[in-house]
C-alpha positions in Angstrom: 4.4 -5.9 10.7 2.0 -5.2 7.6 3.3 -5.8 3.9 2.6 -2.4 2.3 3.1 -2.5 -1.8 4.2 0.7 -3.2 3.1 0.8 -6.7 5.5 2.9 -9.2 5.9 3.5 -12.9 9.3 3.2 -14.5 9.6 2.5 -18.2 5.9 2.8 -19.1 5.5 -0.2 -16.9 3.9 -0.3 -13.4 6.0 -2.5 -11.0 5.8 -3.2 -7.2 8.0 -2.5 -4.0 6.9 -3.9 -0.9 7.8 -2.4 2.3 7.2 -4.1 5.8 5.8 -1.2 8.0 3.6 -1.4 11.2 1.5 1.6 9.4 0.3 3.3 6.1 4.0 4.5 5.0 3.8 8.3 4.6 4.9 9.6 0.6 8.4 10.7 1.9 9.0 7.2 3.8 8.0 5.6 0.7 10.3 8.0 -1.8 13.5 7.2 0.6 12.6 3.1 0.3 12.5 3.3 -3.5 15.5 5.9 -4.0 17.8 3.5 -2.0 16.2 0.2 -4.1 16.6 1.9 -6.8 20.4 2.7 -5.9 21.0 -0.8 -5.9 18.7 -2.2 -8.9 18.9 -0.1 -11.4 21.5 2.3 -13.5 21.4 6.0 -13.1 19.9 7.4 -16.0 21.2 10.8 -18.1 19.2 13.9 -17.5 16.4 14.6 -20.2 16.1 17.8 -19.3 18.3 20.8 -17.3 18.1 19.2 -13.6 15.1 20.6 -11.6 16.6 23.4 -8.9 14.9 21.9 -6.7 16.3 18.1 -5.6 14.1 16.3 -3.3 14.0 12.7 -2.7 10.9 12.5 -5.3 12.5 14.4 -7.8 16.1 12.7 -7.6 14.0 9.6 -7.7 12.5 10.3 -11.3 14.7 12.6 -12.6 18.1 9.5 -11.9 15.6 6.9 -12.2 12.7 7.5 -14.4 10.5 6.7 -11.6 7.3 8.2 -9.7 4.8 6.4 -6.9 1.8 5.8 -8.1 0.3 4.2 -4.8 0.5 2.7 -1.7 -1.5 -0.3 -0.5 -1.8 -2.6 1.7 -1.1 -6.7 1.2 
């Protein structure tokens, strides 16, 4: 298994997740392992904005977490 790092901006901060994969984790692979991280480590945040109609992974991600991928690398 490779150590991927998914980079990711929360808080005007960049911060890393890393994700054991045997290849390149596709976008919505590495939405699904942040959302459910982020479910455990940090507090659901109050809307800014009407909710988006549209609630994908990515936008549950930033609009319940204030969060959005930046990159994926590898170790």
């Amino acid at each position: 298994m490779t150590t991927w790092k998914i980079t990711y901006s929360k808080d005007e901060r960049t911060e890393v997740f890393e994700l054991q994969s045997a290849s390149k984790p596709s976008m919505e692979q590495a939405v699904a392992a942040l959302l459910k991280m982020a479910e455990k480590v940090y507090e659901r945040e109050e809307p800014r904005d009407l909710p988006n109609e549209i609630q994908t992974p990515a936008v549950r991600l930033a609009e319940c977490y204030g969060i959005t991928i930046t990159g994926i690398t590898r170790d």
